[in-house]
GULUMPA-606296 format. One record per residue (C-alpha): residue in three letters; chain; x, y, z. Coordinates in nm, 3 decimals. Each point is the difference from the previous one (the first is absolute). Layout:
BEGIN
(node "ALA", "A", (X, Y, Z))
...
end
This chain:
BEGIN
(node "UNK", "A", (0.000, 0.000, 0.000))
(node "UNK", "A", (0.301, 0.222, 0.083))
(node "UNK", "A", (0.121, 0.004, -0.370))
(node "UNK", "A", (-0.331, 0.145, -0.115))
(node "UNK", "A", (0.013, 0.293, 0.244))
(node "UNK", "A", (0.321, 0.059, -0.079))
(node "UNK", "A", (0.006, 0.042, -0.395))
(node "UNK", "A", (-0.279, -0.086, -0.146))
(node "UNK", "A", (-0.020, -0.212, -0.261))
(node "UNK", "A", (0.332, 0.167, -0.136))
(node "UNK", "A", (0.161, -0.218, 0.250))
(node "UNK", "A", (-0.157, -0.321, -0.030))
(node "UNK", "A", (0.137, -0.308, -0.150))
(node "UNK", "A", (-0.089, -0.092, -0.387))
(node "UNK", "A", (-0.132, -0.289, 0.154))
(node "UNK", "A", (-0.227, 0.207, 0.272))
(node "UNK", "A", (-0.060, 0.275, -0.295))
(node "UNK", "A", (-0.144, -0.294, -0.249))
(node "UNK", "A", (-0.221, -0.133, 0.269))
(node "UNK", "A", (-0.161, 0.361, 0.068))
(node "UNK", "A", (-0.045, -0.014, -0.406))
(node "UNK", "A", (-0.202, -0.294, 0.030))
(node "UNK", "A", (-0.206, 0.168, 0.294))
(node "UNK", "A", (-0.059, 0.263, -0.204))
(node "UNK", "A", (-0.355, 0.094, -0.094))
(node "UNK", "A", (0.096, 0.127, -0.326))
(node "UNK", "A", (0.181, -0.321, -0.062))
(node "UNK", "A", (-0.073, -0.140, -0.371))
(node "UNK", "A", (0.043, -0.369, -0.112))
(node "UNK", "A", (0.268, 0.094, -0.195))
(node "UNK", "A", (0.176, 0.187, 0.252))
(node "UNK", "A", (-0.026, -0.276, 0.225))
(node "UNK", "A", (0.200, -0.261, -0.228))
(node "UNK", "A", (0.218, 0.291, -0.054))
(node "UNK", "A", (0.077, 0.010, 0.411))
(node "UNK", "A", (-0.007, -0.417, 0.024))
(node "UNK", "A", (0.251, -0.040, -0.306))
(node "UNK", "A", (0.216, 0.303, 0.118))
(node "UNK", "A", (0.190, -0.212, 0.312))
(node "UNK", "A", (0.028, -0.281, 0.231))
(node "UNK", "A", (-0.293, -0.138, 0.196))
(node "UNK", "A", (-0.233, 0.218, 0.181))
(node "UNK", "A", (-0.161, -0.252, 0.223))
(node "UNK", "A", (0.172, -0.022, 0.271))
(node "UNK", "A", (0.022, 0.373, 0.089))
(node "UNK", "A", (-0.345, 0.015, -0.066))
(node "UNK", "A", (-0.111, -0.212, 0.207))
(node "UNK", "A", (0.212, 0.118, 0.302))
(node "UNK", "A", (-0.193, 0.378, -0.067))
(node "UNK", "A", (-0.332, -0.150, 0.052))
(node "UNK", "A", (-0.065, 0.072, -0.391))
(node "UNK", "A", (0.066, -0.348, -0.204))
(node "UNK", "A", (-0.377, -0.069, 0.041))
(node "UNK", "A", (-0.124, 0.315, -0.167))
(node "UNK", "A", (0.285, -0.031, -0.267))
(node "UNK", "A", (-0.148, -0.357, -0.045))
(node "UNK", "A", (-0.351, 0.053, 0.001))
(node "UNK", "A", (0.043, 0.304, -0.273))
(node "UNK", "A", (0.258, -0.121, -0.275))
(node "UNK", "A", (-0.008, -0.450, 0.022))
(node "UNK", "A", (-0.055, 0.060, -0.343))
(node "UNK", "A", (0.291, 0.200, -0.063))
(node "UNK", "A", (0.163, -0.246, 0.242))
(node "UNK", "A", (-0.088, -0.307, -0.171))
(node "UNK", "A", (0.182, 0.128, -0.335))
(node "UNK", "A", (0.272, 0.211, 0.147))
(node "UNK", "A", (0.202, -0.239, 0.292))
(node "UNK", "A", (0.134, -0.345, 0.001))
(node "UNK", "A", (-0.160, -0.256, 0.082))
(node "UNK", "A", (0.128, -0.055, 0.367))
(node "UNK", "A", (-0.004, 0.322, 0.108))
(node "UNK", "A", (-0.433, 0.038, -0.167))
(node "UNK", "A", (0.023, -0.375, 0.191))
(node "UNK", "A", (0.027, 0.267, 0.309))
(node "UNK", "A", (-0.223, 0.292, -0.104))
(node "UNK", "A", (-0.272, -0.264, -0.044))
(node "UNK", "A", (0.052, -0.184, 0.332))
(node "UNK", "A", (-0.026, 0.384, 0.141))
(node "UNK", "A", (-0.328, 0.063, -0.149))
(node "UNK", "A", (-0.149, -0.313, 0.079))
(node "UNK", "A", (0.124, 0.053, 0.386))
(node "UNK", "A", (-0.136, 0.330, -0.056))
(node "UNK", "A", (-0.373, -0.150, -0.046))
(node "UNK", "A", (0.037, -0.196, 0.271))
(node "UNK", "A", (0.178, 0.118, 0.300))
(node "UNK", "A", (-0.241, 0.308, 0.094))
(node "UNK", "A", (-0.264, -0.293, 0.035))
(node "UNK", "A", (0.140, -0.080, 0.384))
(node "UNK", "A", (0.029, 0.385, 0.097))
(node "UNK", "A", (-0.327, 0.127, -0.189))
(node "UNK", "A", (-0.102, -0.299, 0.213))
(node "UNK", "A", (0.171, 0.082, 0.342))
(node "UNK", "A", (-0.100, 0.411, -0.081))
(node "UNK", "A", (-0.372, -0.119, -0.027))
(node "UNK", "A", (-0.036, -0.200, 0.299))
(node "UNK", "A", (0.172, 0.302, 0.179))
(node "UNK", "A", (-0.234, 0.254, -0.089))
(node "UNK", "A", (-0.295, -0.256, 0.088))
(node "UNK", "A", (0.128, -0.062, 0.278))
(node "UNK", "A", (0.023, 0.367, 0.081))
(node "UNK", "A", (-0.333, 0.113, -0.147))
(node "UNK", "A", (-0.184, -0.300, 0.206))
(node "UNK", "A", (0.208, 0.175, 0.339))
(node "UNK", "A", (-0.184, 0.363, -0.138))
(node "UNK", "A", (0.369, 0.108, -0.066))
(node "UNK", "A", (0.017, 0.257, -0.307))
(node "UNK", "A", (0.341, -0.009, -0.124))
(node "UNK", "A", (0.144, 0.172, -0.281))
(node "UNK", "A", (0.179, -0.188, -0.257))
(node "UNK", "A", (0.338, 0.155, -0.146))
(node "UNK", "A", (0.224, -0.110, -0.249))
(node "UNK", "A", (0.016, -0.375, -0.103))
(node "UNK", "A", (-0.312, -0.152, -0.079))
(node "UNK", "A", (-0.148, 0.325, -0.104))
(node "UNK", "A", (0.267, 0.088, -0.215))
(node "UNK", "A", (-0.017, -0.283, -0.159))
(node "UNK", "A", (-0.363, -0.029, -0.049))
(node "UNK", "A", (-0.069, 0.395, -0.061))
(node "UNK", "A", (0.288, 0.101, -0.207))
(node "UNK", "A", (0.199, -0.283, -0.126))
(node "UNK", "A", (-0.361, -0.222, -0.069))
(node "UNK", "A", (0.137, -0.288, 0.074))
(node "UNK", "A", (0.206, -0.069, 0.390))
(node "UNK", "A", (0.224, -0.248, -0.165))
(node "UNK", "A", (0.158, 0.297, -0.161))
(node "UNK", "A", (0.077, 0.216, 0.322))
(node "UNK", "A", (0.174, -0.243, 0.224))
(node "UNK", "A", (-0.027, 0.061, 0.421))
(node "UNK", "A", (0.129, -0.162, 0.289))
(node "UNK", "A", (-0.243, 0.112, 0.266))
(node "UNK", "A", (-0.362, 0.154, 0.059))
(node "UNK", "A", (0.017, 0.369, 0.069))
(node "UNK", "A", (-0.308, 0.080, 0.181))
(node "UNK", "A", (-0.070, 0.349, 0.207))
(node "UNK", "A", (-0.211, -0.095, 0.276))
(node "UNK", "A", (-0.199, 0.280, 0.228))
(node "UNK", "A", (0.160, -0.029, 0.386))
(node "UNK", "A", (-0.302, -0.120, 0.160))
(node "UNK", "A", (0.008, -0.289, -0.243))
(node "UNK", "A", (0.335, -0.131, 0.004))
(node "UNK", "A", (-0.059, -0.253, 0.314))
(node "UNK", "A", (-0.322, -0.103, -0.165))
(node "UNK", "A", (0.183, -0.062, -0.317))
(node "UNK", "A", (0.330, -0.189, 0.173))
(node "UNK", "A", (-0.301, -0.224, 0.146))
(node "UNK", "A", (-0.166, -0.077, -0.307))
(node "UNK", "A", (0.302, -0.105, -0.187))
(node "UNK", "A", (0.092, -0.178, 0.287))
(node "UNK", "A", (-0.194, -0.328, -0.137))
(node "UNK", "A", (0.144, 0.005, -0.318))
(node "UNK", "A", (0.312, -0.062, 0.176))
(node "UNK", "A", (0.159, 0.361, 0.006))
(node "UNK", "A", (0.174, 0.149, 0.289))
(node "UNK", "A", (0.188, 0.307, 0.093))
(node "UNK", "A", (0.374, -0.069, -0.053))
(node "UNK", "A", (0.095, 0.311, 0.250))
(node "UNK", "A", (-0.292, 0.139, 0.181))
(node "UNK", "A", (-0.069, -0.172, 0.321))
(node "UNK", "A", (-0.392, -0.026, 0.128))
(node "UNK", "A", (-0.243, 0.254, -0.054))
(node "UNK", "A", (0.173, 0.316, -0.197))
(node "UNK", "A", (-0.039, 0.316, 0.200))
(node "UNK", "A", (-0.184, 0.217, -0.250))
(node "UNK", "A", (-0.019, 0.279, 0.238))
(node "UNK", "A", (0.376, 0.055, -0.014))
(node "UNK", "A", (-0.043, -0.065, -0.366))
(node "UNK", "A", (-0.202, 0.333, 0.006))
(node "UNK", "A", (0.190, 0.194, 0.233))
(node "UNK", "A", (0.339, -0.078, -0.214))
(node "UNK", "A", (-0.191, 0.060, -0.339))
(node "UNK", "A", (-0.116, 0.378, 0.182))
(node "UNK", "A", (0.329, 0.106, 0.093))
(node "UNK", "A", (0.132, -0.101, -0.321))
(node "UNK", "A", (0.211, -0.336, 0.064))
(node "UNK", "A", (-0.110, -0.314, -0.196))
(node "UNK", "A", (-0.159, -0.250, 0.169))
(node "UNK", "A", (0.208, -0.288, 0.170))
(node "UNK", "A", (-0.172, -0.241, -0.143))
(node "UNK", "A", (0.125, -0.254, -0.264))
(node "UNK", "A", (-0.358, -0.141, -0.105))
(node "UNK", "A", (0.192, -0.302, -0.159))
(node "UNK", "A", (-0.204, -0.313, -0.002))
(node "UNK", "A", (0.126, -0.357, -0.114))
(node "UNK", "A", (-0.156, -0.334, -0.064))
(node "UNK", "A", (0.213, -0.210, 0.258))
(node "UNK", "A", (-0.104, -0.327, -0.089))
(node "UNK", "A", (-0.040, 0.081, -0.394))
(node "UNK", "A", (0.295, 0.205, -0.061))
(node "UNK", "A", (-0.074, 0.056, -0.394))
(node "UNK", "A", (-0.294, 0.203, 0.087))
(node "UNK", "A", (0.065, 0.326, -0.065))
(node "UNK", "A", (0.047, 0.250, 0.255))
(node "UNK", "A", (-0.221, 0.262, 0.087))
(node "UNK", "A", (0.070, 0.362, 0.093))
(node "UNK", "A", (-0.181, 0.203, 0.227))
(node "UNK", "A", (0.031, 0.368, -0.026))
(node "UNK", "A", (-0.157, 0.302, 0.190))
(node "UNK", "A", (0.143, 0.226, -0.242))
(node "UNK", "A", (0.252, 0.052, -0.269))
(node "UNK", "A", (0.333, -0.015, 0.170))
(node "UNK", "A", (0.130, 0.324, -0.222))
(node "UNK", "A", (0.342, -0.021, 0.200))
(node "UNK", "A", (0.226, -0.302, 0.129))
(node "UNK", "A", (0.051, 0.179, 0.342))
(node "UNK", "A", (-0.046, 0.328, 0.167))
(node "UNK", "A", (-0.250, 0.262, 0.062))
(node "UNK", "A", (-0.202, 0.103, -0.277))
(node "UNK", "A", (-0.358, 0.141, 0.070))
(node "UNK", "A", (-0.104, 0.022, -0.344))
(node "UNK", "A", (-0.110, -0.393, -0.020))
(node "UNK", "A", (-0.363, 0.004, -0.127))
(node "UNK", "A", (-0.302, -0.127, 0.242))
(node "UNK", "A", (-0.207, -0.308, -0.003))
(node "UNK", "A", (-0.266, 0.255, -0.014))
(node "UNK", "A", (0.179, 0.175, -0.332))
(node "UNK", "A", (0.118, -0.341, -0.150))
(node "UNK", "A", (-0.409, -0.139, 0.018))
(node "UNK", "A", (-0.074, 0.321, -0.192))
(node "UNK", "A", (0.248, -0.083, -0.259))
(node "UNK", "A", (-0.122, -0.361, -0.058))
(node "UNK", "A", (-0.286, -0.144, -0.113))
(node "UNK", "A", (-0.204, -0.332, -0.028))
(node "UNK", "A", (0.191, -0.273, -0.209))
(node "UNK", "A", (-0.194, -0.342, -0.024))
(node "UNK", "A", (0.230, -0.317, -0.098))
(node "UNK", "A", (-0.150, -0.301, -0.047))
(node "UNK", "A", (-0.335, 0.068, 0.146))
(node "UNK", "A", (0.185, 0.161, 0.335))
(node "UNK", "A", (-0.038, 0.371, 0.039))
(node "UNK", "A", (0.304, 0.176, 0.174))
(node "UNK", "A", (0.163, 0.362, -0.078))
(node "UNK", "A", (0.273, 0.073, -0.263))
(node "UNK", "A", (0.150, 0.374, -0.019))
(node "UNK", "A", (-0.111, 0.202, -0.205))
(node "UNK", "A", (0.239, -0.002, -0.331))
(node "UNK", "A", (0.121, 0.353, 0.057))
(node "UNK", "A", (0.048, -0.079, 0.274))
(node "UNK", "A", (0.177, -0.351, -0.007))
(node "UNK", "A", (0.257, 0.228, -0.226))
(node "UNK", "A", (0.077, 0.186, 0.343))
(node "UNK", "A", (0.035, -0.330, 0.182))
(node "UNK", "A", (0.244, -0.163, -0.279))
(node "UNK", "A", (0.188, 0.276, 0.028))
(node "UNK", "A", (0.087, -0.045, 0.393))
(node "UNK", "A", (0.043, -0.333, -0.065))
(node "UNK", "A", (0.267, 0.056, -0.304))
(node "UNK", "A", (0.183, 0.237, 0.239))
(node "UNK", "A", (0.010, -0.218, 0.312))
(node "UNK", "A", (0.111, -0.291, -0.213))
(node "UNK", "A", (0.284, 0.234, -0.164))
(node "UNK", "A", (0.149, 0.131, 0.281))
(node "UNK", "A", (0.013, -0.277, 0.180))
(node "UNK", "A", (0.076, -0.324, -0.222))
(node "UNK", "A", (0.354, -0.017, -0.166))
(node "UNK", "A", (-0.102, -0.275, -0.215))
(node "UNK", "A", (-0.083, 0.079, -0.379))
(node "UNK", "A", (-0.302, -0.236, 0.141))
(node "UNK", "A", (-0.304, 0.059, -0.210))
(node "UNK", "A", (-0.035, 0.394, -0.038))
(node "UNK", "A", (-0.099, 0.001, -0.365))
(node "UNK", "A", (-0.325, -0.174, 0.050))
(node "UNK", "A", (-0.078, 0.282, 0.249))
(node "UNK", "A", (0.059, 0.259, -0.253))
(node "UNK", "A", (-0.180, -0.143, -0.265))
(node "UNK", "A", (-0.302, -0.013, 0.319))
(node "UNK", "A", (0.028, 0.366, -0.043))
(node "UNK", "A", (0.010, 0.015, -0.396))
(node "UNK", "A", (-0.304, -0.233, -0.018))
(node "UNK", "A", (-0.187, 0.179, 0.257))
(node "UNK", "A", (0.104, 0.339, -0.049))
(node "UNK", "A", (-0.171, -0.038, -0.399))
(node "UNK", "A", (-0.358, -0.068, 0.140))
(node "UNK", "A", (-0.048, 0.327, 0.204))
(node "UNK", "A", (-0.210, 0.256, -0.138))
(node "UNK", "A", (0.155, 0.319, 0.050))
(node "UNK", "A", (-0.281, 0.121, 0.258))
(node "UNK", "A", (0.175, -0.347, 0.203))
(node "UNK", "A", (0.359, 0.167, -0.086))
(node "UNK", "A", (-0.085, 0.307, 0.206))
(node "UNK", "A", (-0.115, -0.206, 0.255))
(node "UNK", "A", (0.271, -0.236, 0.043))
(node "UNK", "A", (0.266, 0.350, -0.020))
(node "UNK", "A", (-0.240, 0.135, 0.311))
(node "UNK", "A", (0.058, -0.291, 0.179))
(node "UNK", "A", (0.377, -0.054, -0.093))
(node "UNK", "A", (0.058, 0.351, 0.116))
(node "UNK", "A", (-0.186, -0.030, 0.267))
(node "UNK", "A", (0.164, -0.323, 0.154))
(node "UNK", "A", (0.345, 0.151, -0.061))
(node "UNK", "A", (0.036, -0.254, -0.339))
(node "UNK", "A", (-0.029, 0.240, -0.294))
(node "UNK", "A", (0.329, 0.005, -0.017))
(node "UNK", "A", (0.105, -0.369, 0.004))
(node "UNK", "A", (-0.333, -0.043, -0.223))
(node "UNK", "A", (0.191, 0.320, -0.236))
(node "UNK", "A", (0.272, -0.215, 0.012))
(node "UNK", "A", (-0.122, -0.326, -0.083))
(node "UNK", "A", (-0.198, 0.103, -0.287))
(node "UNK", "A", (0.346, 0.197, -0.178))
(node "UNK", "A", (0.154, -0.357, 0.010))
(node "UNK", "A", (-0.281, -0.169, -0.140))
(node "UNK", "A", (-0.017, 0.235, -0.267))
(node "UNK", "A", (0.377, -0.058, -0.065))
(node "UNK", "A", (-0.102, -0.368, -0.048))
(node "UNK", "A", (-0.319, -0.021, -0.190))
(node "UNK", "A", (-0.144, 0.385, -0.023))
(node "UNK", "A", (-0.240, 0.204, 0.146))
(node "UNK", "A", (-0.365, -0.154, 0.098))
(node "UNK", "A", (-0.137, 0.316, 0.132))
(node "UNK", "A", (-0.092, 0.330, -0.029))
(node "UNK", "A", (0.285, 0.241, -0.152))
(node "UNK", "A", (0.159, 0.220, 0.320))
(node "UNK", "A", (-0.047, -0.303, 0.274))
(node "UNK", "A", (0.334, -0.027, 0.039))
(node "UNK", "A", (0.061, 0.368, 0.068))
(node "UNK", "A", (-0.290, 0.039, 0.222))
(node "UNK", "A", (0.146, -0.217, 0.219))
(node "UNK", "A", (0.363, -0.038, 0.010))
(node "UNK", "A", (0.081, 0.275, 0.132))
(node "UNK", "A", (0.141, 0.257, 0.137))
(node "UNK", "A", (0.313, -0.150, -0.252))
(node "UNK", "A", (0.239, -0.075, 0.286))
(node "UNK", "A", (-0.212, -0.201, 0.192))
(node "UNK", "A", (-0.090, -0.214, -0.268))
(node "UNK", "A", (0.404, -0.054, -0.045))
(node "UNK", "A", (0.032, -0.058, 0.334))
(node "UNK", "A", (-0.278, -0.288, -0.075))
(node "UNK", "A", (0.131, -0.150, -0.240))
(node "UNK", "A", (0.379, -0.008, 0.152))
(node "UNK", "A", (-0.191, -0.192, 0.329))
(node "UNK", "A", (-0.173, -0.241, -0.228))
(node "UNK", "A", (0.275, -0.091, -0.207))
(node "UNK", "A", (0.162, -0.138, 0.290))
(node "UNK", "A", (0.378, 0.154, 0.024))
(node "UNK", "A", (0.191, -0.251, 0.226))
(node "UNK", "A", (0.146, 0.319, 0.202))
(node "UNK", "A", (-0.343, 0.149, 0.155))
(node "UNK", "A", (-0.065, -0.371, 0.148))
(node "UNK", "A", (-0.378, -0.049, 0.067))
(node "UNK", "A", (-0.077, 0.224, 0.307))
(node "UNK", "A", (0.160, 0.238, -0.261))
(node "UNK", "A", (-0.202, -0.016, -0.312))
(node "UNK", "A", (-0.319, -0.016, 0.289))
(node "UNK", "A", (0.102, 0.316, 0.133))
(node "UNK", "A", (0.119, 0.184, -0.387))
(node "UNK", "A", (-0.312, -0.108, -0.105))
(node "UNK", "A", (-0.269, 0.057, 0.252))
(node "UNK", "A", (0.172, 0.350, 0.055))
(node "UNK", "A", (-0.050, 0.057, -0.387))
(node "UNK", "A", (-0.339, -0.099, -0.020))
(node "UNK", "A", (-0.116, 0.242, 0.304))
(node "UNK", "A", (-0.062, 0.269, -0.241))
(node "UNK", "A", (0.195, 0.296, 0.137))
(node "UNK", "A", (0.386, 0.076, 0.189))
(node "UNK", "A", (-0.219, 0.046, 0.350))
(node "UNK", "A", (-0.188, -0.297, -0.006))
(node "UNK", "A", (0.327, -0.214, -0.067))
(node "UNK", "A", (0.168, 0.141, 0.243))
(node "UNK", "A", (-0.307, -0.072, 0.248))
(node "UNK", "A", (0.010, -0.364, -0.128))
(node "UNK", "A", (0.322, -0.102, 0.045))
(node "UNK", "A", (0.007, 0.201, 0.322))
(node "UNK", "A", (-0.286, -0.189, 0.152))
(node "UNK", "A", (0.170, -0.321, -0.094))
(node "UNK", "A", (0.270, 0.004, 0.144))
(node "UNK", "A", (0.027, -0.191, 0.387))
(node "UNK", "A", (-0.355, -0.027, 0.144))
(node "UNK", "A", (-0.199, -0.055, -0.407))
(node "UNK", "A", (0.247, -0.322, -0.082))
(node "UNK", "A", (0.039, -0.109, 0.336))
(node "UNK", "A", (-0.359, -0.033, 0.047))
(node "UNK", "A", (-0.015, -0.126, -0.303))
(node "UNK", "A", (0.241, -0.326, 0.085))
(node "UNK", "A", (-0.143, -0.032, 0.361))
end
């Protein structure tokens, strides 16, 4: 992920600049034989960004004519794993919001299956490891005990969670300690679930601008999946989300891991808004101290496959200039800032003004990280 904050597609790999080709929307069927016959196998470094399904699923054709016959052998075996590994987690994902809808639990579904449903339409094509869910604090007891006959248990949190201190931490601006990781013990290929009171927006720290439960219900709406009705956000809104999620994930992970499949989240979703949803989802990344992470996101998916929204976006929101440097220094991960570092370059950046980085780095140092880690 580092690589992409840092240059852009000018610094990419042919390799990694062929396989943003082939994610391309604009991509032709001749262009795509073009990219397939231009270099050594793509599959492999496809696969490890979380994209080899969507390259599959668009160009077998292309495929079928292009590669040999043992390395097609392997785009083949992808796409029929493809078809048939979301089975167990659309399975596990179902029987988790039952569960929860039977306990009168409303969560809100983010990322994952939705993405894969909503925007990729099809969740073989958007691979996920876990079940994001934000759950209101009055229901995440009731939900720990309804999952608890599927076999899921906490993996951290110890008896009954303490939502009060939940709420006092979330008022004075702390995220709540609270993992909200649940496993299958006895059935460890079930897939994890996630329980979230909010967004975390920051790895550690104080930083009031988190939105509400009350604020993230109003950005959501009702999603029905298989004949179960739960909440997915809104779309403008899941744009805000990703983008948290993209930061959080490039700050903190030094792996290359799978950060292209996140950015083609954005270039996928971010061509569906309207433009009244656009002004919206700027509100809102303003708002929650993202607009310029978001500003910065979008400039490096345009560098890899255009713009998908409305012309002056980008300006709108990365900015004022320097901050949006300072951004994009933090998220492409220079080994001298260490991760505390980039945090702190970052989160200053993204306050909005010289005063209110001052105030935030001020407030935590000593007593905001130590009660943090107590």
């Amino acid at each position: 992920m580092h690589r992409l904050f840092a240059a852009g597609i000018a610094g990419l790999s042919p390799d990694m600049r062929r396989i943003c080709a082939l994610l391309d929307p604009a991509c032709t069927s001749e262009r795509c034989r073009e990219v397939l016959g231009a270099g050594e196998s793509l599959f492999d470094l496809a696969r490890g960004h979380s994209v080899a399904g969507i390259v599959a699923d668009r160009w077998m054709s292309e495929l079928s004519e292009e590669v040999p016959p043992a390395e097609l052998n392997r785009w083949r075996g992808l796409a029929y794993s493809t078809a048939l590994q979301p089975i167990q987690r659309r399975r596990d994902t179902i029987g988790v919001l039952s569960a929860l809808a039977d306990a009168g639990v409303d969560p809100i579904v983010m990322r994952g299956l939705w993405l894969g449903e909503v925007i990729y339409g099809n969740p073989g094509l958007r691979p996920h490891t876990d079940i994001d869910l934000i759950i209101p604090i009055d229901g995440i007891n009731p939900a720990i005990d309804a999952l608890r006959p599927l076999g899921y248990a906490p993996v951290a949190d110890e008896g009954p969670v303490d939502t009060d201190e939940i709420r006092a931490r979330l008022a004075r601006g702390f995220r709540a300690r609270f993992s909200g990781t649940l496993k299958c013990i006895d059935q460890p290929e079930k897939t994890t679930v996630d329980l979230h009171v909010t967004p975390h927006m920051v790895p550690l720290g104080w930083w009031p601008q988190r939105p509400s439960p009350e604020e993230l219900h109003a950005r959501s709406e009702p999603w029905t999946v298989d004949g179960v009705t739960v909440r997915a956000l809104k779309p403008y809104f899941a744009l805000v989300a990703l983008t948290e999620n993209v930061t959080r994930h490039g700050l903190a992970r030094s792996s290359y891991g799978n950060c292209l499949v996140r950015f083609c989240d954005m270039m996928r979703l971010s061509r569906r808004l309207s433009a009244q949803e656009w002004e919206w989802a700027i509100e809102d990344a303003r708002k929650f101290r993202l607009g310029i992470q978001l500003g910065v996101i979008l400039q490096v998916t345009a560098e890899l496959w255009g713009e998908q929204w409305p012309p002056g976006t980008v300006e709108q929101l990365a900015r004022p200039r320097i901050a949006a440097r300072m951004v994009r220094c933090a998220m492409g991960r220079p080994w001298w800032l260490g991760h505390c570092g980039r945090v702190a370059l970052l989160l200053a950046a993204s306050t909005g003004s010289a005063p209110e980085a001052v105030r935030y780095l001020v407030k935590n140092i000593g007593p905001a990280i130590g009660s943090y880690f107590r």
